[in-house]
C-alpha positions, 0 to 999 in steps of 0.5 A: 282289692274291688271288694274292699274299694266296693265296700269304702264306695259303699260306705260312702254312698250310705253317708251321702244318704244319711246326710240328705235324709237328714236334711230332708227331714229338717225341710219336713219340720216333722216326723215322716212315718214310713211303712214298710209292708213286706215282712222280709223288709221289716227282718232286712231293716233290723238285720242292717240296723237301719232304725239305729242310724237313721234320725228318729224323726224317720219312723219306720213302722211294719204292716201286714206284709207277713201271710202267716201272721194274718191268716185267721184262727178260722183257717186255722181251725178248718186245718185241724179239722181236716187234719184230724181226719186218719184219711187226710195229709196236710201239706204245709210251708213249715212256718205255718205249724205253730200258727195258733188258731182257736183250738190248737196248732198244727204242730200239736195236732202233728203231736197227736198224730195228725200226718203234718208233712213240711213242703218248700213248695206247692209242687212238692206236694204232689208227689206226696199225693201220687205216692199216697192215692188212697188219702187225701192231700191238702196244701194249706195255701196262704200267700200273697201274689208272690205265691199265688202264682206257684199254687195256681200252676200246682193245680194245673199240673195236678190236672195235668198228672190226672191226680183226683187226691190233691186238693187246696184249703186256698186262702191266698191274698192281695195286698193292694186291697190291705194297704187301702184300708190302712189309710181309710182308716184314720188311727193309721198314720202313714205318709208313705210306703216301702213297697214289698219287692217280691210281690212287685214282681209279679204285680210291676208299679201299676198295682200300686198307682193308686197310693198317690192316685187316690190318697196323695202318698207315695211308693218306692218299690224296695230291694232286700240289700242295706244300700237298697233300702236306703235309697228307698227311705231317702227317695220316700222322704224326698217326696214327702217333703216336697209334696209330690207323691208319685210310685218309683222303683228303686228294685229295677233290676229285678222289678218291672213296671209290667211285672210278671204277665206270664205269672199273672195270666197262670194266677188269673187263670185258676183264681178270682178276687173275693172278700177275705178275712185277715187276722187283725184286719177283719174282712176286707173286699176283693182282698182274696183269691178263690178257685174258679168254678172250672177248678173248684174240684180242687178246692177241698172245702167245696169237695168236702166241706167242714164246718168250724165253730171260733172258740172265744179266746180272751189275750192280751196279745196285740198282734191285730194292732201291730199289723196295722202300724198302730202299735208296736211289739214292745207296746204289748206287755207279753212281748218278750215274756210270755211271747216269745219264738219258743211259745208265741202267744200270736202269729206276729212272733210265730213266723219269721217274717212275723214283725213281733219275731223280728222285733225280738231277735234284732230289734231291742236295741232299736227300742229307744226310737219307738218305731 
């Protein structure tokens, strides 16, 4: 009976929240385009059917916020690399296997032989390399600060154990840098930001200060529930409307102003800001992470470097558009057909965070709003 009485009040409490927004958007006098940066908000949204319920003039649009769809073909392409060496064992979260880069995937490279093994975590690898002393363990680490601090605290423990065959091809990235260049750029229309709940807790809401700080937009730091995105999208259209952008944390249960210092201090300890190159987004300053030089021993590509040279790839895949919010998966004319989850033609359909994946499972219904 609680379960069923917790249901109708949140039902209820669903409709006093479409009711305002929809007030509230009549107050605006006009469409209010709202991004949602995390990948897991863009499934989660679909999931509940937000786009649906919602009135259309409430555009929602999806950013970079999956680490898989903006890891480059450069990256990529170092993988295979290393991968075709008989010496070498990569280690890798399992949505990154069919990630295209220039020359192939890690999946076709593990069809040819290449020893591919699919971890849960960066820990989990290093096991593989005390079991395995005379190869080479590489960790293809991508993410942002939600995993940054896990790969950090897999190279100390790897110093710890006194393993010498673990290594990093390291790549992780901040989202703070990517947001900024969004609205730099011009194309990009966004008059706020459903901010990524999980690398919130690491970062906390100082992170984000400067969206209404430097740019006059506001934030709301949202949780993964239907209710709790609601309250995110109805506090992100009140601001709006009434002009006064501030960032407010509608996850507080899980999410603090200070964020994680214990996760930070492991992070800033092993890592340091540098330029870093996102797929769709081009190179953008102090948007990465790179191993300090007291832990480049780690860094596999100092060790043993190689060298790639990019293949010219000529698709019509609009992924690098999608990531930016300028368009969406059913702008791309091989959404659907010639890309889909079983052969994707670009990273946006291949990760299950990817928006173009998303799209394609729960989304089609949803078309009609153009969001």
């Amino acid at each position: 009976m609680a379960a069923g009485e917790k249901s109708g009040d949140d039902r209820t409490l669903a409709r006093q929240l479409m009711a305002e927004i929809t007030r509230l958007i009549k107050e605006c006098g006009r469409p209010v385009r709202l991004m949602e940066v995390c990948g897991t908000h863009t499934v989660a949204i679909f999931r509940a059917g937000l786009r649906q319920v919602l009135p259309p003039e409430v555009e929602l649009i999806s950013g970079p916020g999956c680490p898989v769809c903006v890891t480059p073909d450069s990256y990529i392409d170092a993988a295979l690399c290393y991968g075709a060496m008989p010496e070498v064992i990569l280690t890798t979260f399992g949505d990154m296997l069919k990630v295209p880069g220039s020359t192939g995937s890690l999946s076709e490279a593990a069809a040819r032989g290449a020893d591919v093994r699919v971890v849960y975590s960066p820990l989990d690898s290093l096991p593989i390399a005390a079991e395995n002393p005379d190869k080479l363990v590489i960790f293809l680490a991508v993410g942002f600060e939600t995993t940054a601090p896990a790969i950090a605290a897999s190279v100390m423990a790897a110093k710890e154990r006194g393993l010498k065959n673990f290594f990093l091809l390291s790549a992780p990235k901040l989202v703070p840098p990517a947001m900024k260049l969004l609205l730099d750029d011009p194309v990009t229309q966004v008059d706020g930001f459903l901010l990524p709940g999980h690398v919130a807790v690491v970062t906390g809401t100082e992170a984000f200060m400067f969206l209404p700080r430097e740019y006059g937009r506001p934030g709301v730091v949202a949780g993964f529930e239907p209710l709790e995105l609601l309250r995110a999208i109805y506090r992100l259209v009140k601001m709006t409307a009434a002009g006064t952008p501030r960032i407010e944390n509608a996850y507080g249960r899980v999410v603090r102003p200070e964020g994680n210092p214990a996760a930070r201090a492991v992070m800033d300890a092993v890592y340091e800001p540098t330029d870093a190159d996102w797929r769709g987004l081009g190179r953008i300053p102090r948007s990465g992470l790179r191993l300090r030089d007291s832990w480049r021993l780690f860094d596999i590509m100092a060790v043993r470097p190689v060298h790639t040279t990019p293949v010219p790839k000529v698709t019509a895949c609009r992924c690098g558009e999608v990531l930016k919010g300028q368009a969406t998966p059913r702008d791309c004319r091989l959404f659907g057909d010639a890309c889909v989850p079983e052969h994707a033609a670009g990273p946006c359909m291949v990760s299950v965070e990817g928006v173009c994946a998303a799209w394609y499972k729960y989304g089609r219904g949803a078309f009609q709003y153009g969001g």
